[in-house]
Each structure stands twice: as C-alpha cells, then as structure tokens.
C-alpha positions in Angstrom: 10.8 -14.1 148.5 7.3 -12.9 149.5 5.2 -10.9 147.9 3.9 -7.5 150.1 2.2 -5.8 146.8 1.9 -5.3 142.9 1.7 -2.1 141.2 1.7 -1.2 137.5 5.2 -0.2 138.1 6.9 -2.7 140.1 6.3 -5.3 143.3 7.2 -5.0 146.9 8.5 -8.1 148.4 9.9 -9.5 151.4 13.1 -11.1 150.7 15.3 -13.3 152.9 18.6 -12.6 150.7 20.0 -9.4 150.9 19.1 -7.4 147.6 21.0 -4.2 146.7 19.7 -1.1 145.4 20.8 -0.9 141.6 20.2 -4.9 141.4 18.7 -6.5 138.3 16.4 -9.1 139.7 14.2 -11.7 137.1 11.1 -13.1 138.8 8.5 -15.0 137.8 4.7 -14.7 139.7 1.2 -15.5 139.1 -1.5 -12.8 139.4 -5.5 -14.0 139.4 -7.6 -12.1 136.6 -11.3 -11.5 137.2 -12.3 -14.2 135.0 -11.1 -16.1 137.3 -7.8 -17.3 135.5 -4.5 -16.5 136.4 -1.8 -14.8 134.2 2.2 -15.8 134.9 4.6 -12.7 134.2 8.0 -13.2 133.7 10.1 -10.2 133.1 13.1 -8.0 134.8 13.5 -6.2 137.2 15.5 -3.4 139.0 15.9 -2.7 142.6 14.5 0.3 143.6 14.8 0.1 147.7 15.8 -1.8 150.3 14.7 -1.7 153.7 16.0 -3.9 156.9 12.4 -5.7 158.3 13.8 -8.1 161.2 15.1 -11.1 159.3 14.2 -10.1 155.9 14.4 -7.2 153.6 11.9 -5.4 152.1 12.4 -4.1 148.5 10.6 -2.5 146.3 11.7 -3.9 142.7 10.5 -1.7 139.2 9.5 -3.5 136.2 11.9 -3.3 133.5 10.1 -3.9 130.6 6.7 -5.2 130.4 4.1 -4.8 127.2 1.7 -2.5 127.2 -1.1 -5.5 127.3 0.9 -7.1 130.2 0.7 -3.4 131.8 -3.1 -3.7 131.5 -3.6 -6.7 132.9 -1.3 -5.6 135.9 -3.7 -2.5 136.3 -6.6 -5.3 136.1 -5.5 -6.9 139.0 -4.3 -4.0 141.0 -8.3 -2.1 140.3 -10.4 -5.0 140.3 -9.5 -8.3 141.7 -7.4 -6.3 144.7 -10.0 -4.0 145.0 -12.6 -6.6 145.6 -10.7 -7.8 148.1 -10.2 -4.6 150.1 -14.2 -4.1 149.7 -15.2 -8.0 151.1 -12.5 -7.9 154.2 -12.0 -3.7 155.2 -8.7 -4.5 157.8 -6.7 -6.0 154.6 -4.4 -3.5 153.0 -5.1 -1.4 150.1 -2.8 -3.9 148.0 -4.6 -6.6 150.1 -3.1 -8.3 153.0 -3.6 -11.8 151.6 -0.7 -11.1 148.5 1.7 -13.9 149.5 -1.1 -16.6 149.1 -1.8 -15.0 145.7 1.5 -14.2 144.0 5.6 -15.5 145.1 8.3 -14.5 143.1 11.1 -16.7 141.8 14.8 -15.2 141.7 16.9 -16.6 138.9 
C-alpha cells in the first residue's frame, strides 16, 4: 500500500489488494515532525471507502483509536511539515504530492 494522504482522522492509500468497506485494517507508518524526527504510529483502522483506480484501489481508512497526543502530533504534520511543503513546491497537493516517499503503510 501507498500512501495518497494523512489527516487527523484517517489515511488515504493506494492499495493493490482489494479492501472492503467495513474492513478493520492495522498499519503501521512513519510521519516526519518538524524537528526534524520522525514518529511511527501503529494503530487500527476501519475502512471507510473504496474506490476502483486502474490496478489499485483507493481507500480511505479512519483511525480507530489514537491518543490524544498521537492526534496532535498527526495535526503537526498535517499544518506544518505538509504545509511547508505545499508553500516550497505550489503544483504538490494540499496533502502534498510527495506522501509515498514520506509515509507506507504495513497491513498485518
């Protein structure tokens, strides 16, 4: 799988293996922090939406539980580090089109 984009709330990803809406996914990824470190999450999932995209499919999977510091740190990345991004190179995305050389997510 292939990250698209990270929100508070969940992850959009391009996946090769046919995912199902209702699906409890766990993944693992990395996000950079502005320090300059990087944070691993590991937590649940649940799959939100599924969309055919040529090969793949493209989901949108919710976080099932995360902490409320793990939330914040999410938010970090999504306002600053993304952000920064989106002001240094204007054609990437909002959620910046360089996400699958930041963050991949691991199935289990």
């Amino acid at each position: 799988m292939a990250v698209v984009g990270v929100s508070p709330f969940g992850i959009d990803v391009l996946s090769r293996v046919p995912l199902r809406v209702g699906q409890r996914v766990h993944i693992a990824f990395e996000l950079p922090r502005a320090d300059g470190s990087s944070l691993r999450f590991d937590c649940p999932t649940a799959v939100k939406r599924v969309e055919p995209h040529g090969n793949h499919h493209s989901a949108y999977l919710r976080f099932a539980q995360l902490s409320d510091t793990e939330v914040d740190l999410i938010t970090e990345y999504c306002a600053v580090v993304a952000g920064t991004r989106q002001l240094r190179d204007p054609d990437a995305s909002a959620d910046g089109a360089t996400m699958e050389s930041v963050a991949e997510i691991i199935p289990r």
